[in-house]
C-alpha positions as CSV (number, residue, x, y, z in Angstrom):
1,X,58.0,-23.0,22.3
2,X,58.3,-25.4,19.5
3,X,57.2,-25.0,16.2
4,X,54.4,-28.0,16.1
5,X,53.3,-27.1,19.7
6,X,52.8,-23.5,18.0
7,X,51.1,-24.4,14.9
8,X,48.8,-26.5,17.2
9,X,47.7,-23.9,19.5
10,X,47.1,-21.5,16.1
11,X,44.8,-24.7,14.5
12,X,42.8,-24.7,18.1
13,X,42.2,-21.4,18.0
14,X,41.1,-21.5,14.9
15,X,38.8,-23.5,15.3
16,X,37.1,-22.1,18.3
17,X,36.7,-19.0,16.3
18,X,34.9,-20.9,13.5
19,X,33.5,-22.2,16.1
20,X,31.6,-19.3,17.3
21,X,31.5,-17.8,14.1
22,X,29.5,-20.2,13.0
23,X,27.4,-19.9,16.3
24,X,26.8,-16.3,15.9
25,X,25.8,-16.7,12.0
26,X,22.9,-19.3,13.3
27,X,21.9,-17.3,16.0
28,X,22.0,-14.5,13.4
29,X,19.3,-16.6,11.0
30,X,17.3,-17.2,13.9
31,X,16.8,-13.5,14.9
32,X,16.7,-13.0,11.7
33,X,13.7,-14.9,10.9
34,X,12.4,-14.2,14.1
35,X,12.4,-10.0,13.3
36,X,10.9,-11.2,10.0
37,X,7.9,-13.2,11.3
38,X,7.3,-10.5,14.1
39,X,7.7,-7.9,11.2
40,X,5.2,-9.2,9.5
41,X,3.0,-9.9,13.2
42,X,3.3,-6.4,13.4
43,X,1.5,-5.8,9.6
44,X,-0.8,-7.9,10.2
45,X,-1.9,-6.0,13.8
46,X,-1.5,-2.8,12.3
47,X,-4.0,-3.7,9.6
48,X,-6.3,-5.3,12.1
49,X,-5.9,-1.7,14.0
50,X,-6.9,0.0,10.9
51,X,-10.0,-1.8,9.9
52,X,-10.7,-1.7,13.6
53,X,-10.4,2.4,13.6
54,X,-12.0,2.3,10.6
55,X,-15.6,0.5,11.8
56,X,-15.2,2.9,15.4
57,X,-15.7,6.2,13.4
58,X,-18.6,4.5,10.9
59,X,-21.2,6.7,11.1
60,X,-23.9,7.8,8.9
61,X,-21.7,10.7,7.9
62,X,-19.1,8.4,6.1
63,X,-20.8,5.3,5.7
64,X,-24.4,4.1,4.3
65,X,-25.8,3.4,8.2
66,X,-28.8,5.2,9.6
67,X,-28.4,7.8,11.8
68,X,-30.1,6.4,14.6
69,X,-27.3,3.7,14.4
70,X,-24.8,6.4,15.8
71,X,-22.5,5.6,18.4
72,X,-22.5,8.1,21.0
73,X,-19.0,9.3,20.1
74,X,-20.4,10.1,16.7
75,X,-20.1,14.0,15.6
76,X,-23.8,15.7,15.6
77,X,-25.2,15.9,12.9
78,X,-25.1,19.4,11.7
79,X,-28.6,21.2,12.1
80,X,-29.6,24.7,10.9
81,X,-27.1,27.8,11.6
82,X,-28.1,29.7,14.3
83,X,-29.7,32.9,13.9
84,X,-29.4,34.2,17.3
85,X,-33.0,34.9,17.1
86,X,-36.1,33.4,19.8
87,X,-37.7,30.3,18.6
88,X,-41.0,30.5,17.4
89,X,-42.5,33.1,14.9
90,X,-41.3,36.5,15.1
91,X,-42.8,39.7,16.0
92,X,-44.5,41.1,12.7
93,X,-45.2,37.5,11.3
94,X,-48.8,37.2,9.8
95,X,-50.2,34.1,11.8
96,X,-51.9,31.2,10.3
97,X,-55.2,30.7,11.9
98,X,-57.5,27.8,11.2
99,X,-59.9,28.7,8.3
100,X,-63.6,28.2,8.6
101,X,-65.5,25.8,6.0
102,X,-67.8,27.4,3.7
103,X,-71.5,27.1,4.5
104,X,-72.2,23.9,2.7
105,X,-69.9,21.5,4.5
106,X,-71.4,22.3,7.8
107,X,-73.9,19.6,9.3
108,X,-75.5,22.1,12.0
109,X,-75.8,25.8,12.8
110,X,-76.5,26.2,16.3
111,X,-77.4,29.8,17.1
112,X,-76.5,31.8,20.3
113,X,-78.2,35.1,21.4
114,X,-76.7,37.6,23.7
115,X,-79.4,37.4,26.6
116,X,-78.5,40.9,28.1
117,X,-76.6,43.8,27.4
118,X,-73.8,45.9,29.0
119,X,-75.9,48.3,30.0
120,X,-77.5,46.1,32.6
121,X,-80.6,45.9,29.8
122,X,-82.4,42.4,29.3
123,X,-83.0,41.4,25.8
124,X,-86.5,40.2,25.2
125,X,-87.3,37.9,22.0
126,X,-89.0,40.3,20.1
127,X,-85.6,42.7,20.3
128,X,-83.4,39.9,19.1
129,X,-82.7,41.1,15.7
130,X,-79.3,40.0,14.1
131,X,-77.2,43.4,13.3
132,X,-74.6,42.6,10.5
133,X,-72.9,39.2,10.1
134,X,-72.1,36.8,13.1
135,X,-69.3,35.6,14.8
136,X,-68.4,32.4,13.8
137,X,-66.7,29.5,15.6
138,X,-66.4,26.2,14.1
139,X,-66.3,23.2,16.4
140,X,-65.6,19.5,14.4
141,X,-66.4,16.5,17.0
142,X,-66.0,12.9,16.1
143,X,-69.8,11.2,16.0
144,X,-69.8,7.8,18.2
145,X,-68.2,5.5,16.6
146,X,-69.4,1.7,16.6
147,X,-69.4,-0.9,14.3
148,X,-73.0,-2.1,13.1
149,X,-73.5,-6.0,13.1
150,X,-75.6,-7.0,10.2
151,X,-77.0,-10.4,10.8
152,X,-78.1,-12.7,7.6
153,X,-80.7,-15.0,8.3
154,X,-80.9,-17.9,5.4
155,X,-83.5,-19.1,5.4
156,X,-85.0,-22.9,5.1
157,X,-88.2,-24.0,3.1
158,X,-89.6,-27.5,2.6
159,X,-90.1,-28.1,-1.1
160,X,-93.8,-29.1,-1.9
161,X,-92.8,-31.6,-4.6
162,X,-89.7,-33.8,-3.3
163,X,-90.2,-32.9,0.6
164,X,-86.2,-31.5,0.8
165,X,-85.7,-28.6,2.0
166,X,-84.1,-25.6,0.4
167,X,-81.8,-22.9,2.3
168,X,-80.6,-19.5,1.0
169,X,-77.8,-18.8,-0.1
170,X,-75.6,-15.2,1.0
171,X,-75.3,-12.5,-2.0
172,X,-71.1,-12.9,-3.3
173,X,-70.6,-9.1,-1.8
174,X,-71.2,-10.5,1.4
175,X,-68.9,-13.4,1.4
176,X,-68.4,-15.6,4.5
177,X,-66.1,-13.2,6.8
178,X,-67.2,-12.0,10.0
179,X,-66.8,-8.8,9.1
180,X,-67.2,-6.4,6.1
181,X,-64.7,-4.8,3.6
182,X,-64.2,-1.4,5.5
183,X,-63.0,-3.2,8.8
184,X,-60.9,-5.3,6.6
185,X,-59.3,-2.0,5.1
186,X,-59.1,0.1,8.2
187,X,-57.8,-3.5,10.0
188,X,-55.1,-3.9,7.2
189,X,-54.3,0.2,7.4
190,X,-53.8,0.3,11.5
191,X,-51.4,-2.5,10.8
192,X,-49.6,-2.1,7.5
193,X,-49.4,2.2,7.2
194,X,-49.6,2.6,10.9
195,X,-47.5,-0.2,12.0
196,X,-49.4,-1.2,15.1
197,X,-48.7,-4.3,16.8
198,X,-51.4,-6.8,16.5
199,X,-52.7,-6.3,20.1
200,X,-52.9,-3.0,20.0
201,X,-55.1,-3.4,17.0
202,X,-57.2,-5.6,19.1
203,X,-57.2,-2.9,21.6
204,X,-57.9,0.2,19.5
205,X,-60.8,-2.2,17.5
206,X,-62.3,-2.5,21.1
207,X,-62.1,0.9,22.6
208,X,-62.6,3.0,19.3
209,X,-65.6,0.5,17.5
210,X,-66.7,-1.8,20.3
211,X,-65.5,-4.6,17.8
212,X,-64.8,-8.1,19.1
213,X,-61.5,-9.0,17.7
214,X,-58.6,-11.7,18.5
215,X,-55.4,-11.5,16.9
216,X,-55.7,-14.3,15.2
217,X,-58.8,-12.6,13.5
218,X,-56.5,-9.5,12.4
219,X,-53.7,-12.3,11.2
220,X,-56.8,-13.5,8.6
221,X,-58.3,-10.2,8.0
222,X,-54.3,-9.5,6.6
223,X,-54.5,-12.9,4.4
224,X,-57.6,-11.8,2.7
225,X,-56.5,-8.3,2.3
226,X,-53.4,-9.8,1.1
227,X,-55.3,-12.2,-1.3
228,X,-57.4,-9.1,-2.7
229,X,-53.9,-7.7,-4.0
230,X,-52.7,-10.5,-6.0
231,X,-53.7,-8.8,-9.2
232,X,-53.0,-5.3,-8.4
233,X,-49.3,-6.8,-7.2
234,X,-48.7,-8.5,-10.2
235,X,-49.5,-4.8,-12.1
236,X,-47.3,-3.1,-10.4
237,X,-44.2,-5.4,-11.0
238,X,-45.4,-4.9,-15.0
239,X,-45.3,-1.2,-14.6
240,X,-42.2,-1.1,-12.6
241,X,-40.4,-3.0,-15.2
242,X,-42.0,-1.3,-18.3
243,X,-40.7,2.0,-16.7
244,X,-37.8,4.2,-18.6
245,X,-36.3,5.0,-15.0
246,X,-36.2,3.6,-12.1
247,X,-34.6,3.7,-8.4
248,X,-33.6,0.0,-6.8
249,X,-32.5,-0.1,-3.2
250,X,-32.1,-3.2,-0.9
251,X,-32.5,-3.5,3.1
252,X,-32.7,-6.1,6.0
253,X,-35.4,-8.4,6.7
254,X,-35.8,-11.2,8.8
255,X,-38.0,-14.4,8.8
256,X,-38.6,-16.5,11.7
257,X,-35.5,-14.8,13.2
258,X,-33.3,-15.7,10.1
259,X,-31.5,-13.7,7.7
260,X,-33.5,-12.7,5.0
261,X,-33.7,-9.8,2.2
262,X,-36.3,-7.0,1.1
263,X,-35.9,-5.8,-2.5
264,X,-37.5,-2.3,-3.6
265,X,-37.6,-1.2,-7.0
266,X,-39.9,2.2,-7.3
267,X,-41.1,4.7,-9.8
268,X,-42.5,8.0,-9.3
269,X,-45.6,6.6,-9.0
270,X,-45.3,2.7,-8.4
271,X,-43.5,0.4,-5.8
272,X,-42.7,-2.9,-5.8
273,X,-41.1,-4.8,-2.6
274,X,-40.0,-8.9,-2.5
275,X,-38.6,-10.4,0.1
276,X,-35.6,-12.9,-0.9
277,X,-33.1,-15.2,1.1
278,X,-30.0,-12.7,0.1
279,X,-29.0,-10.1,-1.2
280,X,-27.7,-11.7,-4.4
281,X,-27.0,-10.7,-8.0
282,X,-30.3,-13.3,-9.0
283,X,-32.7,-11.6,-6.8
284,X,-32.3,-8.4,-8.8
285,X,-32.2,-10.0,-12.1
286,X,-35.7,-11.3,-11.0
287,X,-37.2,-8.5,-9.7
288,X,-36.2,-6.7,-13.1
289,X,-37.1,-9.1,-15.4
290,X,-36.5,-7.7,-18.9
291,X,-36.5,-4.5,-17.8
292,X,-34.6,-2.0,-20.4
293,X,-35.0,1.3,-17.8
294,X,-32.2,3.2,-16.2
295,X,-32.1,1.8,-12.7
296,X,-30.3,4.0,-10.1
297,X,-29.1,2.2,-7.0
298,X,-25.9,2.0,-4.7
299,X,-22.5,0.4,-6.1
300,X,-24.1,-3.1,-4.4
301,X,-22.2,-5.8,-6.7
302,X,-25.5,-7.5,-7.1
303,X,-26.1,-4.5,-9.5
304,X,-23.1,-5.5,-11.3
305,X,-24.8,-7.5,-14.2
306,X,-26.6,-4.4,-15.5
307,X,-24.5,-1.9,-18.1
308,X,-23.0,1.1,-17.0
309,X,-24.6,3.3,-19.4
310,X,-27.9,1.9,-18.1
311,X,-27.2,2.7,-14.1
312,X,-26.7,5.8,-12.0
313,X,-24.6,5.2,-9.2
314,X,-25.6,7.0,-6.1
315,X,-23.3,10.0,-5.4
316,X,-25.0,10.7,-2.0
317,X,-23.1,7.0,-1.0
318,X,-20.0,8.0,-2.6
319,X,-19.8,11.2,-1.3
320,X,-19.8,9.2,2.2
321,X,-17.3,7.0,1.0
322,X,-15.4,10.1,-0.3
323,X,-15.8,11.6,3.5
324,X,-14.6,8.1,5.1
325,X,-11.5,8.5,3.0
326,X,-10.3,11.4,3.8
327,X,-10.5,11.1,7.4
328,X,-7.6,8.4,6.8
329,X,-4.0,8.8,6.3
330,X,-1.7,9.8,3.6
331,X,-3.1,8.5,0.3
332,X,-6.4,7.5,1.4
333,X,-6.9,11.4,3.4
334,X,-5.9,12.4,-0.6
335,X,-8.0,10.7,-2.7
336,X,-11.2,11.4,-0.1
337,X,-10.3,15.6,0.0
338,X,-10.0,15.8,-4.0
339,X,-13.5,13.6,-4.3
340,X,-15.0,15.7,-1.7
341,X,-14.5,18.9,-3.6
342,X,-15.9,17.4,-7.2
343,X,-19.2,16.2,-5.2
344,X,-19.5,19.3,-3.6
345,X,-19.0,21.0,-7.1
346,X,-21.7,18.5,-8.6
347,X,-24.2,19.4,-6.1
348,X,-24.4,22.4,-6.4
349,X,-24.4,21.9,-10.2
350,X,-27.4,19.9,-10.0
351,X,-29.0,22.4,-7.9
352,X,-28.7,25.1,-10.2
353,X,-30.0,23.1,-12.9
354,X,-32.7,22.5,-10.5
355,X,-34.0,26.3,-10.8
356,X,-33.0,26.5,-14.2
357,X,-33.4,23.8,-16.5
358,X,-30.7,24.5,-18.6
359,X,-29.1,20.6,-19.1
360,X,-26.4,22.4,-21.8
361,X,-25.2,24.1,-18.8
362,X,-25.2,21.2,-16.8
363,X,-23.7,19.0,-18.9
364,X,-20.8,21.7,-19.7
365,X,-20.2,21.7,-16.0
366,X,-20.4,17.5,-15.6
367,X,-18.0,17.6,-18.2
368,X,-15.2,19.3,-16.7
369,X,-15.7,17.8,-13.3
370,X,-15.6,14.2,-15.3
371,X,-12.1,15.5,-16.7
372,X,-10.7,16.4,-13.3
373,X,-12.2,13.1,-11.3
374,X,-10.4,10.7,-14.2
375,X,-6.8,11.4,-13.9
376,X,-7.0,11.3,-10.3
377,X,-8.6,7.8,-10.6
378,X,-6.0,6.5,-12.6
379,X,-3.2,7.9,-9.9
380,X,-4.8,6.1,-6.9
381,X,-5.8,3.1,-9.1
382,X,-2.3,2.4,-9.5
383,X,-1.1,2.5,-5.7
384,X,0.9,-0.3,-3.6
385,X,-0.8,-3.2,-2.6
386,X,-1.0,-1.1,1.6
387,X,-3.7,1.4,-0.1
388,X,-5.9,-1.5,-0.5
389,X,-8.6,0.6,0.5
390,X,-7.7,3.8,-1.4
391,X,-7.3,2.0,-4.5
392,X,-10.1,-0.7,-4.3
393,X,-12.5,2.8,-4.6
394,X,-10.2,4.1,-7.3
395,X,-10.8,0.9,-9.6
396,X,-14.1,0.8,-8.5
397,X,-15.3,3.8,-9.8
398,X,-13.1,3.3,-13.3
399,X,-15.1,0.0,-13.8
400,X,-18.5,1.8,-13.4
401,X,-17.4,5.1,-14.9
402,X,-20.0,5.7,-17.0
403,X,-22.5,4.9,-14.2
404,X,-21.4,8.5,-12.4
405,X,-22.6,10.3,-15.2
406,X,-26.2,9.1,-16.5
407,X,-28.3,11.8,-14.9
408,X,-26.7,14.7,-17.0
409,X,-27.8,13.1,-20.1
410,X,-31.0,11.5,-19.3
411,X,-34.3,13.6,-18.2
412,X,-36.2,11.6,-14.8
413,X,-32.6,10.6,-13.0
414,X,-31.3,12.3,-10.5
415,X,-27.8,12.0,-9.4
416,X,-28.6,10.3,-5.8
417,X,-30.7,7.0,-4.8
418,X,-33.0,9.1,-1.9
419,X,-36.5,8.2,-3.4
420,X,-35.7,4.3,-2.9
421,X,-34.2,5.5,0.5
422,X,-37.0,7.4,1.5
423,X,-39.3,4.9,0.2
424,X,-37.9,1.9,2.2
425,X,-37.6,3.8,5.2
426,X,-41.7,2.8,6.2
427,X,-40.6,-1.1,5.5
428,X,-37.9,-0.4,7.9
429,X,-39.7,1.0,10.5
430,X,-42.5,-2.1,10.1
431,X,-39.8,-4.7,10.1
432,X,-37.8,-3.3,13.8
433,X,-41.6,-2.6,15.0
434,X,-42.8,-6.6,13.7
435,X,-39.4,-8.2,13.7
436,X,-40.0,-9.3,10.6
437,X,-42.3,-12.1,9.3
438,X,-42.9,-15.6,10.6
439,X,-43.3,-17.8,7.4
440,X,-43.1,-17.7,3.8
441,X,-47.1,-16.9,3.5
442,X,-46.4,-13.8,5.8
443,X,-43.8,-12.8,3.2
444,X,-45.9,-12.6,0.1
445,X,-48.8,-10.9,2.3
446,X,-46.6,-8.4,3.4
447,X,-44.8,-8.0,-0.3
448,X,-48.6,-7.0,-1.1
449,X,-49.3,-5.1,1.2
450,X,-46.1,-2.6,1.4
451,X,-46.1,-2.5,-2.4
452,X,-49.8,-0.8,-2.1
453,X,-49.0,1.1,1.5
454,X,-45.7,2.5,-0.7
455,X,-47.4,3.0,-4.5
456,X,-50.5,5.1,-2.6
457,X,-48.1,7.1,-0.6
458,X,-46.5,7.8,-3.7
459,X,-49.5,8.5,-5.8
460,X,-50.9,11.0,-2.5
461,X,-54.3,8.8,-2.4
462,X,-55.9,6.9,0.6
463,X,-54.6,3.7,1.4
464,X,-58.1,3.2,3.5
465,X,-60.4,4.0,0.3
466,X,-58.4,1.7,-2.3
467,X,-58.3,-1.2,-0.3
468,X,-62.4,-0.6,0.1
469,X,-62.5,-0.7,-3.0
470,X,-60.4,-3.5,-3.8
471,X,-62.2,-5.8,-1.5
472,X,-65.6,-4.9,-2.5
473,X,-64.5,-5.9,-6.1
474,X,-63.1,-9.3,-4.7
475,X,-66.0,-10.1,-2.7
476,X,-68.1,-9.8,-6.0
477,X,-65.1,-11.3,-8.1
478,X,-64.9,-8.5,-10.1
479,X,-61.7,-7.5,-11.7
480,X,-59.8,-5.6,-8.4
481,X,-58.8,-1.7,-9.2
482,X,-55.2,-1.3,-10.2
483,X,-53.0,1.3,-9.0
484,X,-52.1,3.0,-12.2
């Protein structure tokens, strides 16, 4: 073979291997681009599987929903350790019988005679002669219960002098509602503490009084009632404000069948509610006003606007979060286990100082559980971008970090949010019972009446007697009772 034939063949093959080198480096970008976009397909599904996993085992033992939001799957709820022991009281318990009133709050004696005795002898009048103290047995009955109609005649009178005539005119304590102040109050009471659907008040009005009644008729007794607590509303709101602590707490409502919000801020004695559009930053700043009190709450950002030396962050919620966390994976399953601990160590603090009162010894133990939580912060805070979770909670709590703290320093805080919880939890029954309200107008009436139902619950008086009391002062246009 010739020398040009040879370098000619060597130049062709050449370029066919160029040729599919060039080939395989292109196919070599594509795959390589395509392992890259299903790389980060996979990231994005696996992320999607997390927060996925992560709503499936929500439940109210790592997360702030109910309990009777459970999924079946949900662990039970851990009760009281068995004793192995029959339920019921226990052989050698001292029972608890029904005590008999004293002699004054009885309303009849009724007296029974034995008529013979065992001996086969007949007792005759003149022998019955009481030997030694009685047996007694109290019996309380409920006396028939009907309404009495009143019926106000006004009368007309020709005038001797001009010929008109002249009618009379009903006293202001009467006023011109078909019915008086205590079925207004046990009305507003059936509905509001009871939560009783309007037709059932009907019923119960027609059966238990003999009362004619529509629903529309309850709908205006709640109006007036409603009207009757404008003052005593606007108190409260200036007592809940002028308080030194407070609890804030924020829940569900729904309007019409929209979206809506119910606000709760509460003392130990008073309660405010307000229905809002959202649950936004604003609607607290109104509900507060210029309130310079401690307000304990949730880590809600809405919350966000107050100082952190002027909150207490609910550690019953973190603790939750705490538990959520270290049922995860790797850094997440760390940060939750070491938070666990510390709340478990703080609650029991807190209980001790509960029985003791000592708040030197409290705040020595609050002190070296604030030394351990801090460092372990700062670790998790600083975590790669995947522990989005792990280290959103770790800045979180940095952020608000004086906000853990408040309730070793400050006498009337406690360390958890319960007594909003607990207080709310009668709204929230009312609004799944009601489904909510069907205007604005039913908003302020119900504001009213939940903030008294709430305040008189909290102050252990009758709902039934104040709001008696508060209508027969608005009937006259007197100044209503407040709920101090």
């Amino acid at each position: 073979m010739e020398r040009g034939e040879a370098e000619a063949i060597y130049e062709q093959g050449r370029e066919a291997v160029v040729s599919v080198l060039l080939a395989l480096s292109a196919q070599n970008e594509r795959l390589e681009a395509q392992v890259e976009k299903l790389t980060a397909k996979v990231a994005r599904q696996d992320e999607r599987i997390a927060t996925l996993e992560r709503q499936l085992s929500r439940s109210s033992r790592n997360s702030s929903q109910p309990p009777s939001a459970d999924p079946p799957s949900a662990p039970r709820r851990r009760g009281k350790d068995p004793s192995g022991r029959a339920q019921g009281a226990q052989p050698g318990h001292e029972g608890k019988g029904r005590r008999l009133l004293p002699a004054w709050a009885v309303d009849e004696f009724v007296e029974h005679w034995p008529m013979r005795c065992g001996c086969g002898h007949e007792f005759v009048e003149d022998e019955r002669v009481a030997v030694g103290a009685p047996a007694r047995h109290q019996v309380e009955e409920l006396p028939v219960m009907a309404v009495t109609v009143t019926e106000h005649q006004c009368q007309r009178v020709r005038c001797p002098d001009c010929g008109r005539r002249s009618r009379g005119e009903l006293p202001a304590s009467v006023g011109a509602s078909a019915f008086g102040s205590r079925f207004h109050a046990a009305v507003a009471v059936l509905s509001t503490r009871n939560r009783i659907s309007r037709r059932d008040v009907v019923e119960l009005c027609e059966q238990l009084f003999g009362s004619r009644i529509s629903s529309g008729t309850v709908d205006a007794i709640l109006a007036r009632v409603a009207d009757a607590l404008a003052d005593p509303y606007d108190d409260l709101l200036a007592r809940v404000r002028g308080a030194d602590a407070l609890n804030m707490d924020e829940t569900g409502w729904r309007t019409s069948g929209q979206r809506r919000a119910l606000w709760g801020a509460f003392t130990d004695r008073h309660a405010v509610l307000r229905v809002a559009d959202s649950r936004h930053e604003d609607h607290a700043k109104a509900l507060l006003g210029d309130t310079r009190a401690i307000v304990t709450s949730d880590r809600w950002w809405a919350y966000t606007h107050l100082p952190a030396r002027r909150r207490q962050v609910c550690r019953a919620h973190l603790q939750r979060d705490f538990k959520a966390h270290s049922e995860g994976v790797g850094a997440e399953k760390q940060l939750g286990e070491h938070g666990l601990k510390i709340c478990e160590q703080l609650f029991w603090a807190w209980e001790v100082f509960q029985h003791t009162d000592d708040r030197h010894d409290l705040r020595l133990a609050i002190r070296a559980l604030r030394r351990q939580l801090k460092p372990i912060l700062r670790t998790y805070a600083g975590k790669a971008p995947r522990y989005k979770y792990t280290r959103g909670l770790a800045r979180n709590l940095l952020k608000i970090w004086p906000a853990l703290w408040t309730f070793a320093d400050h006498r009337g805080i406690e360390p958890t949010n319960n007594h909003a919880e607990r207080a709310l939890r009668g709204a929230v029954i009312y609004r799944k019972l009601s489904l909510g309200t069907q205007s604005q107008h039913g908003e302020r009436r119900i504001e009213r009446l939940l903030s008294a139902h709430t305040t008189c619950r909290l102050q252990h008086r009758s709902l039934h007697a104040y709001l008696i009391d508060t209508l027969g002062a608005h009937a006259r246009g007197d100044p209503a009772p407040l709920l101090a």
